[in-house]
C-alpha positions, 0 to 999 in steps of 0.5 A, a space after each residue: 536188850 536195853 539200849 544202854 547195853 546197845 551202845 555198850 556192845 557197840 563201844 566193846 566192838 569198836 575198843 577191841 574189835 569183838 566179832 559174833 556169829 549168828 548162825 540160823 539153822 534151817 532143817 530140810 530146806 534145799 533150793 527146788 524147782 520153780 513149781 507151785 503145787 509143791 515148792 513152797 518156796 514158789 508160793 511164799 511171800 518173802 519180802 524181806 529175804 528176796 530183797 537181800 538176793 537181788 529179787 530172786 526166790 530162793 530155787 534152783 538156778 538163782 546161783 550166787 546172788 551178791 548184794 551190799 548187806 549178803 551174800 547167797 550161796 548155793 550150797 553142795 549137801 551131797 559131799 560126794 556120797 550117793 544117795 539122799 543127804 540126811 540130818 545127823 551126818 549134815 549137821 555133823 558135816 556144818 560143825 566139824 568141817 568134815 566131810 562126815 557122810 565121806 567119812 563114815 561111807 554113808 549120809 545118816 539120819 536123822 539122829 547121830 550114830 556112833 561113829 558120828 558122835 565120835 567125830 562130834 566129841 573128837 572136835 567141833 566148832 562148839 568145842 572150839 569155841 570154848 578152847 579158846 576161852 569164848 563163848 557159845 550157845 543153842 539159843 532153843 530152850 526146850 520143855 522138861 519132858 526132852 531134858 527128861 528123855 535126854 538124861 535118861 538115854 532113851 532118846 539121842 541128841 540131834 548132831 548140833 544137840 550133841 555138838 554143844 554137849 560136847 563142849 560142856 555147854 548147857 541146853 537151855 530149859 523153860 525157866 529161859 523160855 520165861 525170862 527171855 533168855 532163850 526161844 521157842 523153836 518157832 520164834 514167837 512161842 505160840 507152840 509152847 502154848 498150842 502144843 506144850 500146853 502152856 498158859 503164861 509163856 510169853 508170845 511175840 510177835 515175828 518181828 519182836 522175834 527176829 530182835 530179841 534173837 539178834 540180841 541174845 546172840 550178842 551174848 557169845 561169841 558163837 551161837 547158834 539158833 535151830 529151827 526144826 519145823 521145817 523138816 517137819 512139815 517138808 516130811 508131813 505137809 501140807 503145802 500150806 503150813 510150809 507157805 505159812 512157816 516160810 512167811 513167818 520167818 521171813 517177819 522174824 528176819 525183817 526185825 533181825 535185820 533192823 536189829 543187826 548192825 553189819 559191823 558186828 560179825 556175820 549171821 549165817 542161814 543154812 540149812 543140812 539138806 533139801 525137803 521142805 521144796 518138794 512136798 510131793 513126796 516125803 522123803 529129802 532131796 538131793 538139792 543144793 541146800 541155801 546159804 545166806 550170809 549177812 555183814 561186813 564180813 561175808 567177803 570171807 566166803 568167796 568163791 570157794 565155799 561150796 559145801 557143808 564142810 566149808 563153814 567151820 574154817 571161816 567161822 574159826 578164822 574171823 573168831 578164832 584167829 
């Protein structure tokens, strides 16, 4: 983004008071034990995060940390369902507002069922954003060959895929990858060209990264950045690869947080349920999830936010009301 248009974001924000959020979702990352043979957490060197909760790695027992610019939230991923929660139905839960495991009488991943997609479709917060005449995005692009699946009904959408297909929002292709108006699920691009086989996408660095994310955000009103790799490695291993994708997210958020502005609404780190702290086995965990919340506006999640059901009623209140 140009600083031209910095500075016109900025005197749009302070004219009419627009507010955005950014949420960041995290797949399977829950708050673990303090063990170094199988936390990543405990190993990584997370500089730029640890400073925003006072100090203290993100495992279990930091409790709720306040700091001038955040607020970290342990965060119930359970909902008072027995047994270990899973992607489709703490996704569903993170933008509905519903306790959907409760509602649906089990936790269920990792892809939505029926039921699921009908909470999904009936209402969430994409659907409400664009009710209200604001806009929204998934801010992941992705290759040819999922649109592909998609289209076809031979593959699901993820719960919050589903979510913004419900609200008749367009999931973003390569062609966003190239002109920069969306990113790659790892941030900087390298498994578009590692993976996918591409030769000519671009690659940033994490820092480059964290500002073009904040930057495209304060496109819409709401939007939303998935990253998956995380419950990949959680499930796959080794302990290493989890260090190295703790470490390189913590890159991109140092030039996230150099580019936001407090002022300007809130960005929200989540994540649906635990795994990537425990890689002795593969399986989630029932772990608290964590919750980061950044600017001036996180005082609206105070000491009753607990749970996965608790962000879409703050969200609609500082955009929606």
């Amino acid at each position: 983004m140009s600083l031209p248009q910095q500075i016109n974001w900025r005197s749009r924000a302070e004219t009419h008071n627009l507010m955005h959020i950014l949420m960041i979702f995290l797949d399977g990352i829950g708050l673990g034990e303090n063990d170094p043979s199988v936390n990543p957490f405990a190993v990584a060197q997370m500089p730029t995060l640890t400073a925003l909760t006072n100090g203290q790695r993100w495992l279990n027992g930091i409790g709720r940390q306040e700091g001038a610019r955040a607020t970290f939230i342990p965060t119930d991923a359970r909902l008072g369902v027995a047994g270990r929660p899973q992607s489709a139905s703490g996704q569903a839960a993170i933008l509905t507002g519903k306790n959907v495991p409760q509602m649906i009488g089990e936790h269920y991943g990792p892809k939505p069922n029926a039921p699921i997609r009908e909470l999904i479709a009936q209402d969430n917060f994409f659907k409400q954003v664009v009710t209200h005449g604001k806009t929204g995005a998934l801010l992941e692009a992705y290759p040819p060959r999922f649109h592909q699946v998609i289209n076809s009904g031979k593959r699901l959408r993820s719960s919050y895929q589903q979510a913004v297909h419900e609200a008749g929002l367009p999931l973003l292709g390569e062609d966003s990858i190239y002109d920069g108006t969306g990113l790659a699920v790892d941030w900087v691009g390298e498994g578009w060209r590692k993976e996918l086989g591409y030769s000519d996408t671009p690659v940033y660095t994490p820092h480059e990264a964290g500002r073009r994310m904040v930057e495209l955000s304060r496109q819409y009103d709401f939007a939303f950045f998935s990253h998956w790799l995380t419950d990949l490695v959680g499930h796959r291993g080794p302990l290493e690869d989890g260090v190295a994708l703790l470490e390189l997210f913590d890159g991109v958020m140092a030039g996230a947080l150099e580019a936001w502005d407090d002022d300007e609404g809130l960005m929200i780190i989540t994540s649906d349920h635990g795994n990537l702290e425990d890689i002795s086995h593969r399986n989630h965990t029932e772990n608290d999830v964590p919750t980061l919340v950044i600017g001036r506006e996180k005082t609206r999640f105070d000491h009753s936010f607990s749970d996965l059901t608790h962000f879409v009623p703050r969200m609609a209140d500082l955009l929606l009301k």
